[in-house]
C-alpha positions, 0 to 999 in steps of 0.5 A: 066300491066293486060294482061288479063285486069282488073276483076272489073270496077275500076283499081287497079293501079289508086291511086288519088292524092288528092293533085294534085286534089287540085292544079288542082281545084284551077288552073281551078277556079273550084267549086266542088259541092256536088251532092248526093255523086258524087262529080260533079264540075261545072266552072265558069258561069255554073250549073247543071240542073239534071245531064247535066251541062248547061252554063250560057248565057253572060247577054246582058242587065243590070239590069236597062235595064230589069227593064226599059224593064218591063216598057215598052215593050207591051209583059209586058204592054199590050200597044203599048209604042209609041201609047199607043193603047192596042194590043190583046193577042193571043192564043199563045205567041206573037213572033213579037210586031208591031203596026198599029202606025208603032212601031215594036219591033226590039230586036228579 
């Protein structure tokens, strides 16, 4: 106890169990990643981007899907994939893709 509190900005009570630390790691399937000596861990399906850990969104298409995807989508082709019709590019990026054939990309 420090009844006049604690004169620096680390405790001198605290002693870090290096075994627990590893038990803890390897109970939360924890991935300790070296980041300029702060020592930062990172879960399972998440990363670092700066210092902000961002997790890493459940991919609702497989990889065949998105390949497919390129293929036909006009935002990639340019063409409407029902008419075949070239659809104009805009100014700025297009959030919905309808056609005049009455094709419309319902995915958003």
């Amino acid at each position: 106890m420090h009844p006049a509190g604690v004169q620096s900005d680390r405790c001198p009570d605290f002693r870090e169990d290096a075994a627990a630390a590893d038990q803890q790691r390897a109970f939360m399937a924890l991935e300790w990643v070296a980041d300029g000596g702060k020592g930062l861990w990172e879960p399972d399906g998440a990363s670092y981007y700066g210092d902000e850990l961002v997790i890493t969104p459940e991919q609702r298409w497989s990889r065949e899907q998105k390949l497919a995807l390129l293929d036909w989508h006009p935002m990639f082709t340019g063409r409407c994939p029902s008419c075949e019709v070239t659809l104009p590019q805009t100014e700025s990026p297009r959030v919905y893709w309808d056609c005049a054939c009455g094709w419309r990309d319902d995915s958003v």
